[in-house]
Backbone as XML, in Angstrom:
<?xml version="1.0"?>
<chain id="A" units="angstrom">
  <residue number="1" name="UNK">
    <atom name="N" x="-2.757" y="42.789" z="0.790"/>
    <atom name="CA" x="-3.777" y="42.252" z="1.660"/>
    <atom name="C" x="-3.176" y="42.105" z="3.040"/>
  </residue>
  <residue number="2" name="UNK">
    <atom name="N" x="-4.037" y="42.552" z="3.953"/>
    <atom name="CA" x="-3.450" y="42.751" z="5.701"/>
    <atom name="C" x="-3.433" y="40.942" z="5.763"/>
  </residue>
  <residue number="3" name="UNK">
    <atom name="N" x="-2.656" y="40.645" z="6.748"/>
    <atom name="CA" x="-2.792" y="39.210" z="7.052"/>
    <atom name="C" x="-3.030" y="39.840" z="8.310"/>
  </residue>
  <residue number="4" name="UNK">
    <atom name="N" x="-4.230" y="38.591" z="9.551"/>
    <atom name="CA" x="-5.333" y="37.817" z="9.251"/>
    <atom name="C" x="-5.838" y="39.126" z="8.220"/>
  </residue>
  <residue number="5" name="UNK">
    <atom name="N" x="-7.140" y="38.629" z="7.050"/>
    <atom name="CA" x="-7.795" y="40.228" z="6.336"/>
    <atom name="C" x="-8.645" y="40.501" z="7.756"/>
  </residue>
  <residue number="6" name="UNK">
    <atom name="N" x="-9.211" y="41.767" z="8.070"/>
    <atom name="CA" x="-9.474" y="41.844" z="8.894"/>
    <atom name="C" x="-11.262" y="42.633" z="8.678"/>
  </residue>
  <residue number="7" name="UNK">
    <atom name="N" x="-11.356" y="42.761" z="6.801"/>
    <atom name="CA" x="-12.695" y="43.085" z="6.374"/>
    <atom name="C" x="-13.006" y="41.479" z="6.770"/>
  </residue>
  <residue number="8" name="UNK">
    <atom name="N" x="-14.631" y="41.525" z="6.246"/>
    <atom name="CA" x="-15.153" y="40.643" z="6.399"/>
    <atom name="C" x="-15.843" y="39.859" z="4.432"/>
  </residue>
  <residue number="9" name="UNK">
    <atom name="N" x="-15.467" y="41.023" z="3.870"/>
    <atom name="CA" x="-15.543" y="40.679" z="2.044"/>
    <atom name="C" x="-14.266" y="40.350" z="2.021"/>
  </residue>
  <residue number="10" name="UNK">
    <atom name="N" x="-12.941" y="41.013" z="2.442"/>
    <atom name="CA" x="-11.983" y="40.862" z="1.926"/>
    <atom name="C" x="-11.672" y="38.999" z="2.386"/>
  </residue>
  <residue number="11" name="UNK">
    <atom name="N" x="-12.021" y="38.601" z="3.824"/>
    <atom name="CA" x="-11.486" y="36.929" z="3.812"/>
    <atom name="C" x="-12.543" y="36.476" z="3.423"/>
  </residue>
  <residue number="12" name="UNK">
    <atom name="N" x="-13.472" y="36.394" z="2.980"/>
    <atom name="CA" x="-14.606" y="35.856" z="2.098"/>
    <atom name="C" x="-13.592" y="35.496" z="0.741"/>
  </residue>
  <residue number="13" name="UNK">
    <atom name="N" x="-13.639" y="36.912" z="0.036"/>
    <atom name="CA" x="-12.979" y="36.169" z="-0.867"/>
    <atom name="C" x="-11.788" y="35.909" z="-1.330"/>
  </residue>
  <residue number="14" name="UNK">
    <atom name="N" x="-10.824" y="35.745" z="-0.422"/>
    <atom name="CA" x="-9.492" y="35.410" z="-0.451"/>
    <atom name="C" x="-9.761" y="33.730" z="-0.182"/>
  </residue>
  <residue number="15" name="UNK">
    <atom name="N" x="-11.116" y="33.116" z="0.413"/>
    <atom name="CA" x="-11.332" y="32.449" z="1.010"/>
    <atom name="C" x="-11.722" y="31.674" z="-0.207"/>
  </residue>
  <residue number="16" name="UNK">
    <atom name="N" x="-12.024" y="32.313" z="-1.138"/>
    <atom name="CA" x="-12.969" y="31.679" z="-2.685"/>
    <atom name="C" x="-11.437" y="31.492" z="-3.690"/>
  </residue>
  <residue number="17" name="UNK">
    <atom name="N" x="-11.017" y="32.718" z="-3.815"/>
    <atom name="CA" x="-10.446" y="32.369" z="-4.507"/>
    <atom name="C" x="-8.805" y="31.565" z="-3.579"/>
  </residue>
  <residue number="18" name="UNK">
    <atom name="N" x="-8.716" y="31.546" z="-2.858"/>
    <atom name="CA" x="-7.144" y="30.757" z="-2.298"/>
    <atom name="C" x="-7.422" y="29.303" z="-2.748"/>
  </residue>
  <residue number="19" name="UNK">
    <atom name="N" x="-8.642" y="28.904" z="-3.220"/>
    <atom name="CA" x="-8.999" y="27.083" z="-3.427"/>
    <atom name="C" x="-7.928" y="27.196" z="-4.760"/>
  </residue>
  <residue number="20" name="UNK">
    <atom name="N" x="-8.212" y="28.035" z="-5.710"/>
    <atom name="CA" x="-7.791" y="28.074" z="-7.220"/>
    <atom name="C" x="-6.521" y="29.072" z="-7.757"/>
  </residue>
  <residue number="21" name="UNK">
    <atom name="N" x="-6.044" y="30.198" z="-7.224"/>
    <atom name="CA" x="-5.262" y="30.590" z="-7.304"/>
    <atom name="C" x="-4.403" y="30.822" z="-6.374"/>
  </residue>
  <residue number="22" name="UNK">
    <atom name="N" x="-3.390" y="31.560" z="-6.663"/>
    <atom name="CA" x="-2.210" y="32.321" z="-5.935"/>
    <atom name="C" x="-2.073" y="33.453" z="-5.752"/>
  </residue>
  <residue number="23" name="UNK">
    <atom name="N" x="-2.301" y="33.462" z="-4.393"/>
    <atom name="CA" x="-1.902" y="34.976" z="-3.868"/>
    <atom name="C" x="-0.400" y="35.583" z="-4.084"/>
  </residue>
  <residue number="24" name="UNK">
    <atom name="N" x="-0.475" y="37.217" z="-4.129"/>
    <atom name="CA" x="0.870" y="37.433" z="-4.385"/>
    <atom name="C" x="1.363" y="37.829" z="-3.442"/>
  </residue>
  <residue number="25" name="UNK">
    <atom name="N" x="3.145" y="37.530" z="-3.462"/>
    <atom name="CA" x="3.992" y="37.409" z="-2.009"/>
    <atom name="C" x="4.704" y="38.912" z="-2.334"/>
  </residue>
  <residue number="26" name="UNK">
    <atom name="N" x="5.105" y="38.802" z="-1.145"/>
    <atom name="CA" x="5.528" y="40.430" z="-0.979"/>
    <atom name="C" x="6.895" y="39.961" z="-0.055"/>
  </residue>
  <residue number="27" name="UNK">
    <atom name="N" x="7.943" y="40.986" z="-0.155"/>
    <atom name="CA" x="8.636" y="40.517" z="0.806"/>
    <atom name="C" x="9.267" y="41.505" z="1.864"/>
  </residue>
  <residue number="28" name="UNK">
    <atom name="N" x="9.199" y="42.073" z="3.070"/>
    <atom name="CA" x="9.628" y="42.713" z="4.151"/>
    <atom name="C" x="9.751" y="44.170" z="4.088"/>
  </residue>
  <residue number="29" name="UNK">
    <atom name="N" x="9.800" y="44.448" z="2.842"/>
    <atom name="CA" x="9.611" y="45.701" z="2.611"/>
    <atom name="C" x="8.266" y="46.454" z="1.847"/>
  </residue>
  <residue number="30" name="UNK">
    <atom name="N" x="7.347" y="45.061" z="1.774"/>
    <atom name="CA" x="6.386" y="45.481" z="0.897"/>
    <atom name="C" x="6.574" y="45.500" z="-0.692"/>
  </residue>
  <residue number="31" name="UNK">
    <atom name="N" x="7.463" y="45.271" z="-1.395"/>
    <atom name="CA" x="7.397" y="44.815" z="-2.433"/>
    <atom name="C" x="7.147" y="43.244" z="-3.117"/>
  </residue>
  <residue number="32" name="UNK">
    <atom name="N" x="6.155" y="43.678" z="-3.714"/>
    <atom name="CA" x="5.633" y="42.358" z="-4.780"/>
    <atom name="C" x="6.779" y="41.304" z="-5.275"/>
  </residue>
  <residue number="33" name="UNK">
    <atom name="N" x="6.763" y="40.216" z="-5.013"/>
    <atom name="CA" x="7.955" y="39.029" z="-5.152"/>
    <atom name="C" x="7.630" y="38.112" z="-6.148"/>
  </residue>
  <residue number="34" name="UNK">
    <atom name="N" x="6.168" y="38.151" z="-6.243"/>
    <atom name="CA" x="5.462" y="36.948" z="-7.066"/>
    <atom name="C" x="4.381" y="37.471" z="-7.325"/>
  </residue>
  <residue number="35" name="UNK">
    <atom name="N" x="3.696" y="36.857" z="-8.778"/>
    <atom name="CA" x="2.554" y="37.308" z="-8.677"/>
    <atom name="C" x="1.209" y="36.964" z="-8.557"/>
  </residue>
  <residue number="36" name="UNK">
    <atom name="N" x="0.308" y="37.492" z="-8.387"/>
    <atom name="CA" x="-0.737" y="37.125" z="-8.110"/>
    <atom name="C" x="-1.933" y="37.758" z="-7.506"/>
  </residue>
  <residue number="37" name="UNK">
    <atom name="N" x="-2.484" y="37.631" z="-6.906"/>
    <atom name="CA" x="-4.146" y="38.093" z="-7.058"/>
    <atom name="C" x="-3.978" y="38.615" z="-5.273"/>
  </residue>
  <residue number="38" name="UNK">
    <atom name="N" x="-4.592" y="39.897" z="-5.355"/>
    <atom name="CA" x="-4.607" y="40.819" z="-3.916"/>
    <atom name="C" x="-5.506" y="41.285" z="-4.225"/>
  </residue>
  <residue number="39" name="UNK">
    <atom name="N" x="-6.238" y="41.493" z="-2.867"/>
    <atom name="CA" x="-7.882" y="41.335" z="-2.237"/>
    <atom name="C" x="-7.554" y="42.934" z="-1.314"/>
  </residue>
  <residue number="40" name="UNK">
    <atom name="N" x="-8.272" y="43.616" z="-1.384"/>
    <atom name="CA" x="-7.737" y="45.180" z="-0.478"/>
    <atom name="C" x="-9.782" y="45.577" z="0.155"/>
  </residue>
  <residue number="41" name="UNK">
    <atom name="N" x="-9.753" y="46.627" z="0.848"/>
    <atom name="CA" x="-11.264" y="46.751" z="0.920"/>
    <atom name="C" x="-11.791" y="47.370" z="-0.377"/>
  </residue>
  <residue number="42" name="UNK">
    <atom name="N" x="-12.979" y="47.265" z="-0.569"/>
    <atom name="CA" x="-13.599" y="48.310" z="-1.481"/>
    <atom name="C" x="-14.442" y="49.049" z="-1.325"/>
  </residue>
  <residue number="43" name="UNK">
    <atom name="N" x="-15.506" y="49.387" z="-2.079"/>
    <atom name="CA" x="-16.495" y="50.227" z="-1.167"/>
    <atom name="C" x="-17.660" y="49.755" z="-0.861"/>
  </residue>
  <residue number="44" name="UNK">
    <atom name="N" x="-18.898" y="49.878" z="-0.197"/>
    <atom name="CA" x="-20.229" y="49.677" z="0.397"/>
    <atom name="C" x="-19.753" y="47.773" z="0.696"/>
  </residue>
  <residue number="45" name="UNK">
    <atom name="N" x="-19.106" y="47.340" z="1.240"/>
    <atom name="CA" x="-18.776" y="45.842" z="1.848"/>
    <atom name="C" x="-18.299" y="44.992" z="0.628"/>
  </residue>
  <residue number="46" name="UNK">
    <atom name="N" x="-17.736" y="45.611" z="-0.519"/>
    <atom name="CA" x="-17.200" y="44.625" z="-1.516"/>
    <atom name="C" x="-15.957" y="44.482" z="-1.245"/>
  </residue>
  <residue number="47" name="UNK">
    <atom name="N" x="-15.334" y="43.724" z="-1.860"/>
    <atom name="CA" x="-13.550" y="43.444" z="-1.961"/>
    <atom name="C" x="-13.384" y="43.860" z="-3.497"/>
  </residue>
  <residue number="48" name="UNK">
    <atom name="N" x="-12.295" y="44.034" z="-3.328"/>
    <atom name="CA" x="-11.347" y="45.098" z="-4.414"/>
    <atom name="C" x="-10.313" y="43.639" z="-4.519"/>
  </residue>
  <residue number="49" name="UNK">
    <atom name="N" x="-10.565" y="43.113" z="-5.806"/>
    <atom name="CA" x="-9.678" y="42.447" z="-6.142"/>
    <atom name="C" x="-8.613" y="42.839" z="-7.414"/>
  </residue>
  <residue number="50" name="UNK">
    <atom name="N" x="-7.593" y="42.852" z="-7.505"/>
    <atom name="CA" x="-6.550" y="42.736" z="-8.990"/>
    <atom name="C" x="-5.546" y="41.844" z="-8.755"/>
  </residue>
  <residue number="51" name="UNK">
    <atom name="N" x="-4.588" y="42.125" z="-9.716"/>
    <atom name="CA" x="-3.913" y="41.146" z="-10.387"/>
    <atom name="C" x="-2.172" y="42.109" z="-10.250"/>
  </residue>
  <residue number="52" name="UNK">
    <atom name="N" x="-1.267" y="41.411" z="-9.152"/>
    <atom name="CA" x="-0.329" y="42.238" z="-8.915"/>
    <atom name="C" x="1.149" y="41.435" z="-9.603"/>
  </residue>
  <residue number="53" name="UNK">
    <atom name="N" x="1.790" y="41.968" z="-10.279"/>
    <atom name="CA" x="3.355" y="41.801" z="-10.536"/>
    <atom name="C" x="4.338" y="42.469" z="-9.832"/>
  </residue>
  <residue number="54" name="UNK">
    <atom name="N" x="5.302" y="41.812" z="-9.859"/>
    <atom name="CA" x="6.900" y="42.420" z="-9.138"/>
    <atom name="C" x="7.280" y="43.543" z="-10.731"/>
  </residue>
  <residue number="55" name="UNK">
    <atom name="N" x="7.635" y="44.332" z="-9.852"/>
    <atom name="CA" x="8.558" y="45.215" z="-10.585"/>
    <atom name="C" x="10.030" y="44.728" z="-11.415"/>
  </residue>
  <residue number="56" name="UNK">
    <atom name="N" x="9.706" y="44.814" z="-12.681"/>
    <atom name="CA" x="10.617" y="44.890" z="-13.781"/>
    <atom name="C" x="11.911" y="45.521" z="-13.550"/>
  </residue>
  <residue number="57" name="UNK">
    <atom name="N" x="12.764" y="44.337" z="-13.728"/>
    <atom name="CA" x="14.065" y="45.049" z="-13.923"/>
    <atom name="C" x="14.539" y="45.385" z="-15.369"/>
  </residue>
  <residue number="58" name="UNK">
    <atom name="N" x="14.216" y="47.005" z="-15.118"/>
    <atom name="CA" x="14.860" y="47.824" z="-16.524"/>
    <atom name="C" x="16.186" y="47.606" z="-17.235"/>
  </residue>
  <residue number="59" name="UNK">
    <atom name="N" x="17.257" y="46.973" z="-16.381"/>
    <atom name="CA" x="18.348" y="46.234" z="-17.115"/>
    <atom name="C" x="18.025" y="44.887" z="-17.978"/>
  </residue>
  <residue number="60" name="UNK">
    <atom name="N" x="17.154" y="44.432" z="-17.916"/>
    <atom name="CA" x="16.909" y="43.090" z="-18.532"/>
    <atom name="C" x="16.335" y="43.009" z="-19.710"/>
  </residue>
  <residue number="61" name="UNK">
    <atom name="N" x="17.346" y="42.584" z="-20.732"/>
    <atom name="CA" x="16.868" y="42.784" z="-22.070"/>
    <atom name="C" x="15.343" y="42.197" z="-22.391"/>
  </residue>
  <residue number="62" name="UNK">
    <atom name="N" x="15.623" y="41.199" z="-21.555"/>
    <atom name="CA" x="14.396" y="39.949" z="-21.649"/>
    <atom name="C" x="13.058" y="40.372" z="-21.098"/>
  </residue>
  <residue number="63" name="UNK">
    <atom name="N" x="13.219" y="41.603" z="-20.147"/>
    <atom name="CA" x="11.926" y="42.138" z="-19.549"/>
    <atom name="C" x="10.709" y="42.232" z="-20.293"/>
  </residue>
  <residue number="64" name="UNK">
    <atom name="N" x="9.387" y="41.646" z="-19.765"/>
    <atom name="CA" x="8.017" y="41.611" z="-20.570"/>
    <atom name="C" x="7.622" y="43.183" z="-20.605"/>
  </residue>
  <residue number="65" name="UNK">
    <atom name="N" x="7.107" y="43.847" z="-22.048"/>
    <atom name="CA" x="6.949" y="44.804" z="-22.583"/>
    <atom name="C" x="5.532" y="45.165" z="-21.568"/>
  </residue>
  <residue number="66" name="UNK">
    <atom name="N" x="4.964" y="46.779" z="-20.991"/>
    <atom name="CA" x="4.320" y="46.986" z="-20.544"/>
    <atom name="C" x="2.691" y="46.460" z="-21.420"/>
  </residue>
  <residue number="67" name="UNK">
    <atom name="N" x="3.046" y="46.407" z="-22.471"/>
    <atom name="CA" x="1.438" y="45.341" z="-22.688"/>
    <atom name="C" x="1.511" y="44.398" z="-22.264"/>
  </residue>
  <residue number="68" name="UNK">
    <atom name="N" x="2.588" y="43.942" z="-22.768"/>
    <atom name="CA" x="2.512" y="42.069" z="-21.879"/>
    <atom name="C" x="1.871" y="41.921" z="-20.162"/>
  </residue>
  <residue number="69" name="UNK">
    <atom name="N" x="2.808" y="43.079" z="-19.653"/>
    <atom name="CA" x="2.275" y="43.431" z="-18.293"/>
    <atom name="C" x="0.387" y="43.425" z="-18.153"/>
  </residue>
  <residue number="70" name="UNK">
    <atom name="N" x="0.356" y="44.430" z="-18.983"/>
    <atom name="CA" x="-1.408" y="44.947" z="-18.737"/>
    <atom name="C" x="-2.188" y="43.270" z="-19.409"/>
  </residue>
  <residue number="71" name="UNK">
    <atom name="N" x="-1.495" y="42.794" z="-20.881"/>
    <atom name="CA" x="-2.255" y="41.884" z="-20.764"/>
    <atom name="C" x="-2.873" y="40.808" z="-19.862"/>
  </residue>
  <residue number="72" name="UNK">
    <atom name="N" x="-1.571" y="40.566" z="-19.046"/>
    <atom name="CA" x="-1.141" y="39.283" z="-17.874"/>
    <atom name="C" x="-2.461" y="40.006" z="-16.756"/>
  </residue>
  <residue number="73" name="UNK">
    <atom name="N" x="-2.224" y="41.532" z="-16.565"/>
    <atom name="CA" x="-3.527" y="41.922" z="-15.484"/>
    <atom name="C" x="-4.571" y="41.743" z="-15.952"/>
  </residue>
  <residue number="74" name="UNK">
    <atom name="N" x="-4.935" y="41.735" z="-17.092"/>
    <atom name="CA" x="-6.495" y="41.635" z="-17.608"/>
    <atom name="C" x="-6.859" y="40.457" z="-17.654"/>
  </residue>
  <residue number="75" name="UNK">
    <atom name="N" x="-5.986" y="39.568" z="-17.892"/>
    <atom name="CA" x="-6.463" y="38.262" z="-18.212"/>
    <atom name="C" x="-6.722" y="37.765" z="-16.734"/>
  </residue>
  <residue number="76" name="UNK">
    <atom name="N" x="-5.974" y="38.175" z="-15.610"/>
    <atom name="CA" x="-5.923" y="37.277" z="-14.748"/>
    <atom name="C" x="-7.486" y="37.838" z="-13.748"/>
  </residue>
  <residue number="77" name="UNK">
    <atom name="N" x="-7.308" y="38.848" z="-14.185"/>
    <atom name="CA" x="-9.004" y="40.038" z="-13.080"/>
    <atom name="C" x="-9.943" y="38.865" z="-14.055"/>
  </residue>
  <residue number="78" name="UNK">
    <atom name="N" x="-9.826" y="38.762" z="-14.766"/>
    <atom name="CA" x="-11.567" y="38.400" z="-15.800"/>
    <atom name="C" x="-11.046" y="36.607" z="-15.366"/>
  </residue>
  <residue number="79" name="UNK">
    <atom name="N" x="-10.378" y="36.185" z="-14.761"/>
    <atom name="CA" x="-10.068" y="34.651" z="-14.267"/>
    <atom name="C" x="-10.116" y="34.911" z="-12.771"/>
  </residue>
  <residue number="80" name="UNK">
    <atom name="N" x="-10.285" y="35.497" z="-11.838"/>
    <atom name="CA" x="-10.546" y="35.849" z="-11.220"/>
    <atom name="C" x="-12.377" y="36.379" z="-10.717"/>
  </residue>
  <residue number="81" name="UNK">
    <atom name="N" x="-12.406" y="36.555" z="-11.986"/>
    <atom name="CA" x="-13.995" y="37.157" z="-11.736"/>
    <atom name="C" x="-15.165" y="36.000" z="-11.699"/>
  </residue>
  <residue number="82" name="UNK">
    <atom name="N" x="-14.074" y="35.211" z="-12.769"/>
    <atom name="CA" x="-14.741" y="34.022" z="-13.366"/>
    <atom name="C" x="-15.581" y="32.877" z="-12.002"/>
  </residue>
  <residue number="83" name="UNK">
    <atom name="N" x="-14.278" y="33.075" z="-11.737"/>
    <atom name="CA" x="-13.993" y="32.430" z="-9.842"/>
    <atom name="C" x="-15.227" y="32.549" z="-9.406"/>
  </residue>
  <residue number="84" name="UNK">
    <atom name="N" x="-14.639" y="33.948" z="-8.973"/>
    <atom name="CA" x="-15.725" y="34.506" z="-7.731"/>
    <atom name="C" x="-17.527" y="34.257" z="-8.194"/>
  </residue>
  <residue number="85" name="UNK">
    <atom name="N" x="-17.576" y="34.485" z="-9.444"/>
    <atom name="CA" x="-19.089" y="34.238" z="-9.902"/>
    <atom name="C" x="-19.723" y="32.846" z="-9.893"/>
  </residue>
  <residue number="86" name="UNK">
    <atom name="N" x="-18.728" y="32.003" z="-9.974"/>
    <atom name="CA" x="-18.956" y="30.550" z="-10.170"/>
    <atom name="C" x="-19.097" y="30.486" z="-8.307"/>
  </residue>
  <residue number="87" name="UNK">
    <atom name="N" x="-18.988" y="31.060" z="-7.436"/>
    <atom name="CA" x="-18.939" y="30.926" z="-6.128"/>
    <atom name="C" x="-20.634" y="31.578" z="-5.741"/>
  </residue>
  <residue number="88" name="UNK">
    <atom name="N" x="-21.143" y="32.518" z="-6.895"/>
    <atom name="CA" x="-22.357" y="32.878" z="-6.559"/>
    <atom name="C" x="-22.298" y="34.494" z="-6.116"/>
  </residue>
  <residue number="89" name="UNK">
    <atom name="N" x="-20.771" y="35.295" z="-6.432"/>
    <atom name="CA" x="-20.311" y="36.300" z="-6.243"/>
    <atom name="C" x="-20.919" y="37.038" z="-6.940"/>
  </residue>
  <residue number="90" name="UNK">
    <atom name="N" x="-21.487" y="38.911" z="-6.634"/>
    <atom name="CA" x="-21.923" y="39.194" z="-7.912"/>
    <atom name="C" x="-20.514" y="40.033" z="-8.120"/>
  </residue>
  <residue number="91" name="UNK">
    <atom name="N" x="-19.789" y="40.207" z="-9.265"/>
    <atom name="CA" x="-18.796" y="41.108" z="-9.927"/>
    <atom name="C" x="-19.391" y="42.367" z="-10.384"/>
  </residue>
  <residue number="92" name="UNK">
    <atom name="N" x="-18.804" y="43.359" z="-10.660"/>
    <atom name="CA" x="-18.839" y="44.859" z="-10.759"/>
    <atom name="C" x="-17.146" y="45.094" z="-11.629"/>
  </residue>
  <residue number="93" name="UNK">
    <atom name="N" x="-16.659" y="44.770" z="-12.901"/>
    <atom name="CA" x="-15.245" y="45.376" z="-13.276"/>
    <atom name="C" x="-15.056" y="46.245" z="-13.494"/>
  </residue>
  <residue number="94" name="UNK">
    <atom name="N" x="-14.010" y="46.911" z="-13.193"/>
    <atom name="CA" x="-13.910" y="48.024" z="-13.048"/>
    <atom name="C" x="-12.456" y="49.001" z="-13.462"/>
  </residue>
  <residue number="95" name="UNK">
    <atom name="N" x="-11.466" y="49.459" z="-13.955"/>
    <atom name="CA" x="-10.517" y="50.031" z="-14.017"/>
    <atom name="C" x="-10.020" y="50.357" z="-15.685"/>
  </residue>
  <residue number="96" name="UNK">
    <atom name="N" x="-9.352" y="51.092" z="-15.622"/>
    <atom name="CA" x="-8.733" y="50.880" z="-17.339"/>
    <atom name="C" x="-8.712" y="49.447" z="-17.691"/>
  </residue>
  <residue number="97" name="UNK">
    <atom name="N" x="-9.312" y="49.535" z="-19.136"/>
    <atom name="CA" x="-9.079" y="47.574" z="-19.822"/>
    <atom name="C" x="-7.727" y="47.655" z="-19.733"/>
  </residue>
  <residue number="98" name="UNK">
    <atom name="N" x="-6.506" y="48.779" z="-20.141"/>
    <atom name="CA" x="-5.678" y="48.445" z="-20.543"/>
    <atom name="C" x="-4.298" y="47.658" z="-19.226"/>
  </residue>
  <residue number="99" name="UNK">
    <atom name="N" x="-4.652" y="48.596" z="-18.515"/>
    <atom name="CA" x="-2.843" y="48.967" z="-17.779"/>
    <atom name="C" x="-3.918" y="48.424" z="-16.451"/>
  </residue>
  <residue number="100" name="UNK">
    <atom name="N" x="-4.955" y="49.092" z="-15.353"/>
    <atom name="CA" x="-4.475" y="48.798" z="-14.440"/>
    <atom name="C" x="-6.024" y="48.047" z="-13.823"/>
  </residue>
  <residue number="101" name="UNK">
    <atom name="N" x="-6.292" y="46.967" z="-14.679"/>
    <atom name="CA" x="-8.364" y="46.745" z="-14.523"/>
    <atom name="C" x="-8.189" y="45.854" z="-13.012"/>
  </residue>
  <residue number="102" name="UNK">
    <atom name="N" x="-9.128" y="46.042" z="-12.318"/>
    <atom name="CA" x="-9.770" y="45.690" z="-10.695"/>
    <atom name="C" x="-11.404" y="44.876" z="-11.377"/>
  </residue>
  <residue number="103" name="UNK">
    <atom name="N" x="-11.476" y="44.225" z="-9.806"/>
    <atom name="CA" x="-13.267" y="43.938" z="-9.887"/>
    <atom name="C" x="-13.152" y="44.043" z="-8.709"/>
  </residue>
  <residue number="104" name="UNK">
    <atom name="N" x="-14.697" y="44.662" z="-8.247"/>
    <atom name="CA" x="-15.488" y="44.855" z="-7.324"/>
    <atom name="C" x="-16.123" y="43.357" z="-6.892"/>
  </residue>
  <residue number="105" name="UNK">
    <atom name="N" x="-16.018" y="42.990" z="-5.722"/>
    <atom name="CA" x="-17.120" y="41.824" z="-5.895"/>
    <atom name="C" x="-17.598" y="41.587" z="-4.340"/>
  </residue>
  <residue number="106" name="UNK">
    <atom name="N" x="-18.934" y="41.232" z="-4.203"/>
    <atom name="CA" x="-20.028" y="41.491" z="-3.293"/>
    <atom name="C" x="-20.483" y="39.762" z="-3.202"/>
  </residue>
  <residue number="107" name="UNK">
    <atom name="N" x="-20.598" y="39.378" z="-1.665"/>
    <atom name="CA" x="-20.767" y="38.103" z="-1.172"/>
    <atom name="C" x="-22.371" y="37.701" z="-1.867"/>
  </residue>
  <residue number="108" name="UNK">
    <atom name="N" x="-22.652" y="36.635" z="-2.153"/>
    <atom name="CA" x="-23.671" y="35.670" z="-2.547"/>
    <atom name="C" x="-24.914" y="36.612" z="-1.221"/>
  </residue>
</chain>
């Protein structure tokens, strides 16, 4: 997400959801640090929301298995959606259930 957003869906609902969640941090090079919920444009004036993680270090025995990954994205888009609808948002979901699901979502 551009900081200021500079759509007019995209700080809408960064604006809905920043009350309840966490945005995800990135750090100087553009990689994901933390995770959390990024707002990008979408199409005909919606925001493109998902659910972003830092990259796995492949040395780490302990590393969460790529379902764990996709689960953590699915769960968090459909908590996310939840959000935005309870705001009067209409949702549109959208992407593979498994690995990489988005929602579409369009101002009240």
């Amino acid at each position: 997400m551009s900081y200021p957003p500079t759509d007019p869906a995209v700080a809408a609902a960064a604006s809905v959801l920043a009350g309840k969640h966490e945005a995800a941090r990135y750090n100087e090079y553009g990689a994901c640090t933390a995770s959390g919920y990024r707002i990008d444009e979408g199409r005909d004036g919606m925001a493109r929301v998902m659910h972003v993680v830092p990259n796995v270090d492949l040395f780490d025995p302990e590393r969460p298995s790529d379902d764990e990954l996709a689960e953590e994205r699915q769960e968090m888009v459909l908590v996310y959606a939840d959000t935005l609808e309870a705001a009067g948002w209409t949702v549109i979901r959208r992407g593979p259930r498994s690995r990489k699901p988005y929602l579409l979502g369009a101002q009240p």
